[in-house]
Backbone as numpy.savetxt, mean C-alpha at the origin, in Angstrom:
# Nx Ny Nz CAx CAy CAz Cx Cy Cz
15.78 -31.96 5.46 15.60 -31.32 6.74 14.41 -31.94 7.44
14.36 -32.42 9.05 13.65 -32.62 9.71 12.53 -31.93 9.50
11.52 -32.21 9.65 9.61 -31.58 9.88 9.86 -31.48 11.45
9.72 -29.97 11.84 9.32 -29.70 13.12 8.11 -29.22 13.77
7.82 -29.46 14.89 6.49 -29.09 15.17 6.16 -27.68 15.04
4.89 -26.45 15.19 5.09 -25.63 14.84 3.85 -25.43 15.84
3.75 -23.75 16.61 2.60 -23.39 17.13 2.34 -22.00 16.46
1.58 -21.64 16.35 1.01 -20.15 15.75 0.35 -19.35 16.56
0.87 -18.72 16.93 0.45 -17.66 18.20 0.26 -16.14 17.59
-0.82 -15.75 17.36 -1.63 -14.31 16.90 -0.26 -13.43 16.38
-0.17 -13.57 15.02 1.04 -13.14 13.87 2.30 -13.60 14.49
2.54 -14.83 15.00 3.64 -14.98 15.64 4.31 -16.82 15.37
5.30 -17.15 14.83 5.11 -18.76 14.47 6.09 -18.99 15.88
5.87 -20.14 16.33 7.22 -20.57 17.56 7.51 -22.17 16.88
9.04 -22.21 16.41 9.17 -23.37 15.82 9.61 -23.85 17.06
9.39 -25.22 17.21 9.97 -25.87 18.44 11.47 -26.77 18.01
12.07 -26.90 18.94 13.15 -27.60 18.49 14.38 -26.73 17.79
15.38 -27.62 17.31 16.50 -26.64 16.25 15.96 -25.31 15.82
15.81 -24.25 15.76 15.67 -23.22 15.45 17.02 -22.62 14.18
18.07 -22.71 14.66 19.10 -22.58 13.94 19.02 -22.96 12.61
19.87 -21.62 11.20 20.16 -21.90 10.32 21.56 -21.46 9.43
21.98 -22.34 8.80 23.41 -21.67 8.30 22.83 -20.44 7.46
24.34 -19.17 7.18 23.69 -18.29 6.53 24.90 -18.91 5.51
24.61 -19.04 3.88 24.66 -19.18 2.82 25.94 -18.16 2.25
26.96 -18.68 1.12 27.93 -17.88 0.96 27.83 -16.62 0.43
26.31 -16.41 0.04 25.94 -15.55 -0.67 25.05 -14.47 0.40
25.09 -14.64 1.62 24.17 -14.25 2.77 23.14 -14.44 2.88
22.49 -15.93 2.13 21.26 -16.40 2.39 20.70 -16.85 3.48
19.25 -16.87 3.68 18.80 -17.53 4.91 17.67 -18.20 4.14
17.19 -19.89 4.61 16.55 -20.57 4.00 14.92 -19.52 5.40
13.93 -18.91 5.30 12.91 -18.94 5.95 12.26 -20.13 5.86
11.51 -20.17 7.14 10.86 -22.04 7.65 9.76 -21.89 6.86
9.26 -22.77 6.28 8.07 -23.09 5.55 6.71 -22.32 6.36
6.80 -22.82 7.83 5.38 -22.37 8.67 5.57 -21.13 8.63
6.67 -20.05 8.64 6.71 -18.98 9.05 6.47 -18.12 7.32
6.58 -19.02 6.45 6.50 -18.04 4.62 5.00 -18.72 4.95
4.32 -19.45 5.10 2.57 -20.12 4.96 2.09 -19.08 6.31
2.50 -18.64 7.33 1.74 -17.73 8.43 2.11 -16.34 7.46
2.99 -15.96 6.83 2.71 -14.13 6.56 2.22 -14.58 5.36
2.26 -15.20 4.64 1.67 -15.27 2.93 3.01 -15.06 2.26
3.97 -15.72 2.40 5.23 -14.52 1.91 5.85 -16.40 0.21
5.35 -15.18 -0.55 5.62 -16.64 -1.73 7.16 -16.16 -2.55
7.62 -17.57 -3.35 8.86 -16.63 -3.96 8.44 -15.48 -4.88
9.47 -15.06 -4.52 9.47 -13.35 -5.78 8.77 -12.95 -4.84
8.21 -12.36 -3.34 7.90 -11.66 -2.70 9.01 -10.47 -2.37
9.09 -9.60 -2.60 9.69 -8.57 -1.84 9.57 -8.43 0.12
10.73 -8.38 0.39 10.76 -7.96 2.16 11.98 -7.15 2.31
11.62 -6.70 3.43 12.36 -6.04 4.10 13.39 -6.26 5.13
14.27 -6.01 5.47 15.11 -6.23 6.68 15.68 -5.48 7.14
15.96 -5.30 8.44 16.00 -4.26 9.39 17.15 -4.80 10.46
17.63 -4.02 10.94 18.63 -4.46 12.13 17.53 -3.81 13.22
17.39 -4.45 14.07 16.62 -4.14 15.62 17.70 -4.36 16.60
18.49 -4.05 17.26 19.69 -4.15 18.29 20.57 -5.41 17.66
20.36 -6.18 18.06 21.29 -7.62 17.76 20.09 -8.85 17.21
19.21 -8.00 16.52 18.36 -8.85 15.60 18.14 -9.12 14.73
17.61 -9.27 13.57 17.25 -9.32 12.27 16.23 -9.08 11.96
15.30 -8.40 11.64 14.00 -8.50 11.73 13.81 -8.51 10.09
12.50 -9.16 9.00 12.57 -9.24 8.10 10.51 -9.17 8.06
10.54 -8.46 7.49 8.66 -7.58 6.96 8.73 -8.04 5.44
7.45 -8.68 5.22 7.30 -8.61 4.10 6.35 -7.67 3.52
6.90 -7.02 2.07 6.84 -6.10 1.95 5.02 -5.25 0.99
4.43 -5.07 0.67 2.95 -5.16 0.49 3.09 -4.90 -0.85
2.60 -5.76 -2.06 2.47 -5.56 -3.29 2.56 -3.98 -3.71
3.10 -3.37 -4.55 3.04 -1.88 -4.97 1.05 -1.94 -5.41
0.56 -0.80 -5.43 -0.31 -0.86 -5.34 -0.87 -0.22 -7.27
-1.85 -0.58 -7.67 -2.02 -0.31 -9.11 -3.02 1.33 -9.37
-2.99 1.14 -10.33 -4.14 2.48 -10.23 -5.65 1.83 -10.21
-6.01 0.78 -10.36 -7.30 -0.08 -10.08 -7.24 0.10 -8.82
-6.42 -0.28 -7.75 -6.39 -0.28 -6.74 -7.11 0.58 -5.85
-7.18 2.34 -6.44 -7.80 3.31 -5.68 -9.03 3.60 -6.59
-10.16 2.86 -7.53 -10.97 3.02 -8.06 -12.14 3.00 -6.65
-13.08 4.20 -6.96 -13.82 3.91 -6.05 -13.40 4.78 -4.49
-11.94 5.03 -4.24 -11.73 5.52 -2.79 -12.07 6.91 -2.55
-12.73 7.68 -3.21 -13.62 8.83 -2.95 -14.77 9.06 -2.76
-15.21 7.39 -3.05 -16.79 7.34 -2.99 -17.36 7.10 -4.22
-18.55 6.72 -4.05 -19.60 6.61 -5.02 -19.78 7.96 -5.99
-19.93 7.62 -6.98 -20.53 8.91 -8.33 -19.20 8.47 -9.65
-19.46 9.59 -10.33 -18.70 9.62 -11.61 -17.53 10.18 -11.72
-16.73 10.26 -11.01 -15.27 10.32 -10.50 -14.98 11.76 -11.46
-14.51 12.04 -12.26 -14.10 12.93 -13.01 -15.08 13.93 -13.35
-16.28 13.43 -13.91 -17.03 13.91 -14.82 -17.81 14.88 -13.78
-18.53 13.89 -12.89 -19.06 14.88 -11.42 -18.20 16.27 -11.11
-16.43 15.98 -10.83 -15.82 17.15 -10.55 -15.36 18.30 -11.88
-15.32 17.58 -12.98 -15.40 18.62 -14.38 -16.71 19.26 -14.29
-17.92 18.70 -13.79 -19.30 19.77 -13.55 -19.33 20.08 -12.62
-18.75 20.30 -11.68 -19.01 20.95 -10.30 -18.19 21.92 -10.68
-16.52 21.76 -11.37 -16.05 23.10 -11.81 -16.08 23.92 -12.52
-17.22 23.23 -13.60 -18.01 23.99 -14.72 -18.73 24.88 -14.06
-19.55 24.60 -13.21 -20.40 25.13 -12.61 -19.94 26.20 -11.80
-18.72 26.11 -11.07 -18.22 27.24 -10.33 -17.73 28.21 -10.98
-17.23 27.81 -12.52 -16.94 28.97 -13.33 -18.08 29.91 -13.61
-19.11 28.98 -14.17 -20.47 30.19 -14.30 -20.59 30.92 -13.52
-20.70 30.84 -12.14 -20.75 31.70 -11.34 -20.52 32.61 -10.97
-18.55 32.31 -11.24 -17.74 33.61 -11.26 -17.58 34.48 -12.44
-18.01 33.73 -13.48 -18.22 34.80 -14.92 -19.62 35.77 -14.81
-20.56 34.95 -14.13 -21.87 36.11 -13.49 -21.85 36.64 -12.67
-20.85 37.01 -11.84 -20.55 37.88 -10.65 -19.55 38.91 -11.31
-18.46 38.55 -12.14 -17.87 39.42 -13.02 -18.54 40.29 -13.92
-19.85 39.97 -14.45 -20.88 40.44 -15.46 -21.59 41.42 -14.55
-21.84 41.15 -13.32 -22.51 41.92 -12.65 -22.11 42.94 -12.00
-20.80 42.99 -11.75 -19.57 44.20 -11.05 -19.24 44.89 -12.17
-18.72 44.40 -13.60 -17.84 45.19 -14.24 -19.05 46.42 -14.47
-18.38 46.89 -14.99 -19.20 48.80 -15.60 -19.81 48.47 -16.37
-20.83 48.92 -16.86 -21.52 49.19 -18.03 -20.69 49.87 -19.22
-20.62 49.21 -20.28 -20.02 49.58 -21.59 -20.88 51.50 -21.79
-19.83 51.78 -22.10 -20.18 53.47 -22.48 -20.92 53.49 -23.53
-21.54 54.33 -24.22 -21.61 54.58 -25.34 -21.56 55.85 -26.46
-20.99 55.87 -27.17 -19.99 57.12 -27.33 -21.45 57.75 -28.55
């Protein structure tokens, strides 16, 4: 296949020239090299495709995300341990407010 020129316009590739591609017996489409190097899109990428009126539109799709991934997104401190003592702590509270309402034990 010919090398065509290519412009890159803010998330946008414009191939110049032939644009056209066969679709494959299997319903393949070869994507242009400039346009998989402008989204980052490598093989074994997952995408998407969409019908838009009489279009095709094709998103690639964002790595699933890990549980490393959200380390840290609550903020700074000790993630667990901070909220196991903050709810430690709210229990005391309510066991000394219970201590302080219930009745006094009788004594017979």
């Amino acid at each position: 296949m010919q090398q065509r020129p290519t412009t890159i316009l803010r998330n946008a590739v414009r191939l110049t020239g032939m644009t056209t591609y066969k679709v494959g017996p299997k319903g393949q489409v070869v994507v242009p090299k400039a346009i998989r190097e402008a989204i980052g899109l490598h093989p074994g990428d997952e995408v998407e495709v969409a019908l838009d009126g009489e279009e095709i539109r094709v998103r690639r799709v964002s790595p699933p995300k890990t549980i490393h991934d959200f380390r840290g997104i609550a903020g700074p401190g000790d993630g667990m341990r901070s909220w196991d003592a903050e709810k430690r702590r709210e229990r005391e509270l309510e066991d000394r407010k219970d201590r302080r309402w219930s009745p006094a034990p009788q004594s017979s």
